[in-house]
N, C-alpha and C positions, 0 to 999 in steps of 0.2 A: 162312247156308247154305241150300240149298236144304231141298224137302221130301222126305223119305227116300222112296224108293222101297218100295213094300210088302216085308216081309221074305223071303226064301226058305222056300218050301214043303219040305215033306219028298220031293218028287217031285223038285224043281228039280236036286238033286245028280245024279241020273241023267243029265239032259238037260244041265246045265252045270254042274258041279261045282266052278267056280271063283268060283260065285255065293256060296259058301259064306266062300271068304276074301274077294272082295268087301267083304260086308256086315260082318264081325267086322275089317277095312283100314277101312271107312269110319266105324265105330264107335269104333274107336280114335285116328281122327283127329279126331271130332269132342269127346272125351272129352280129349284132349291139347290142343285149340286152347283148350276149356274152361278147364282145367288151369293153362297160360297165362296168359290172360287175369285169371282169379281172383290168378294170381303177383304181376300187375302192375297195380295200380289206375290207373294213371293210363291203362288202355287201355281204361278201363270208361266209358261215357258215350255223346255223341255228338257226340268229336273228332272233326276233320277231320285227318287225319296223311296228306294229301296233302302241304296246304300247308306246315306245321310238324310233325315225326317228334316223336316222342319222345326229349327230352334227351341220355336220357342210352343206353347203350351195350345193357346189355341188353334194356330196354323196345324199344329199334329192332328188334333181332333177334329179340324175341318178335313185333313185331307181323309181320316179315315172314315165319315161320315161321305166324303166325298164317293171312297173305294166301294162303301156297302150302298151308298143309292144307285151305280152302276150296276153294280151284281143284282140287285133287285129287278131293277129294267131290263137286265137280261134274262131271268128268271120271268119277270111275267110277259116277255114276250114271245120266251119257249111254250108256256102257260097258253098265250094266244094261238101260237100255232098249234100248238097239239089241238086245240077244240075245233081250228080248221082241219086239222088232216082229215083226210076220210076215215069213216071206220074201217077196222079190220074185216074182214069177213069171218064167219063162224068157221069155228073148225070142223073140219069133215069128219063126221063120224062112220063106226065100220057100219051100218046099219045100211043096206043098201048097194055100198062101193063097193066094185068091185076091182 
């Protein structure tokens, strides 16, 4: 998974407040994929489960549970950043420019 985005400041709630369940959604998902994993030994290592999945029924459904709570934590951490970027500036209109 990726690298956590710095945690929410105590300021942050004012300004976006959903920064808040953000990071306690992203934490729980990395704690769950953990979780997981530790379930299932055979998803510990450095299988390729491209090629050949895991046998057997639940191992498969862990690992693709595994796959989508990664992508979600990269998703809300793109989520994070975008609210950090700065805003754009407005576009320059012809009124004035010359």
């Amino acid at each position: 998974m990726t690298r956590a985005p710095d945690p929410p400041t105590p300021a942050d709630p004012l300004d976006a407040p959903q920064l808040a369940a953000v990071a306690v959604l992203r934490a729980a998902l990395i704690h769950a994929a953990d979780a997981l994993t530790a379930a299932h030994d055979e998803l510990l290592g450095d299988a390729d489960f491209d090629d050949s999945p895991p046998a057997t029924p639940a191992p498969r459904v862990a690992l693709d549970a595994i796959r989508l709570m990664s992508t979600l934590v990269e998703v809300l951490d793109h989520y994070r950043r975008s609210l950090a970027a700065p805003p754009e500036p407005p576009a320059a209109t012809a009124i004035g420019v010359r």
